[in-house]
N, C-alpha and C positions, 0 to 999 in steps of 0.2 A: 504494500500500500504506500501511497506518495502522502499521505498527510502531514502538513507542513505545520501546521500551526492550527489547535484545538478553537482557537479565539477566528480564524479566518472561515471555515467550515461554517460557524455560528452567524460567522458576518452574511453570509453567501444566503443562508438559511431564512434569514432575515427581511433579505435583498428580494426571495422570492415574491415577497409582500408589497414590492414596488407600486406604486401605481404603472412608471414608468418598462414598456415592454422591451424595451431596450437592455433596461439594468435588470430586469429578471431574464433575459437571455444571457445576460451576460453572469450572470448567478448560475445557472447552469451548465454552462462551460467552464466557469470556476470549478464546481462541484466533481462534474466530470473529473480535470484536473488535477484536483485536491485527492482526490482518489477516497476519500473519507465514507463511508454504508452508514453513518451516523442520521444526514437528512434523508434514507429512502423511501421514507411515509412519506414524508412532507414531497420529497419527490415524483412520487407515483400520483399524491394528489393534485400534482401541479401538469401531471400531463395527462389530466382527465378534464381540468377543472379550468382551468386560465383560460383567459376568455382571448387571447393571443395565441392564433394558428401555430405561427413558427415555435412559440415558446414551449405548446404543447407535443410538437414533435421533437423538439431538441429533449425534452425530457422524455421521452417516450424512447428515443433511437439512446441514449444514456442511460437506463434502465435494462432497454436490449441489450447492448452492450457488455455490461456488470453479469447479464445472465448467464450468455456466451462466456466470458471468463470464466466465471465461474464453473462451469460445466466441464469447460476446456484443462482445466487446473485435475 
């Protein structure tokens, strides 16, 4: 796992609550990133739920993602 810092993960987490869809894409790119399984509720709800197309797929294809490793491992 790449988790760099316990306090950034939470920022990212946060971030998802943006109004702005920009900085919640970019929270999930972070997340991705951070490598951190800590936000994956919060994550799974945000790619069901965000009313922001793109947002909901970048969480959804990072989700995928985590599965396939996982599987793969």
């Amino acid at each position: 796992a790449r988790v760099k810092h316990p306090d950034a993960t939470e920022a990212m987490l946060k971030a998802l609550d943006d109004p702005d869809p920009k900085v919640r894409l970019s929270a999930v790119n972070a997340l991705g990133y951070l490598g951190s399984r800590y936000g994956d509720k919060k994550l799974a709800w945000v790619a069901v739920h965000d009313p922001d197309e793109t947002v909901r797929g970048m969480a959804e294809r990072l989700i995928r993602s985590r599965r396939t490793s996982i599987s793969c491992n």
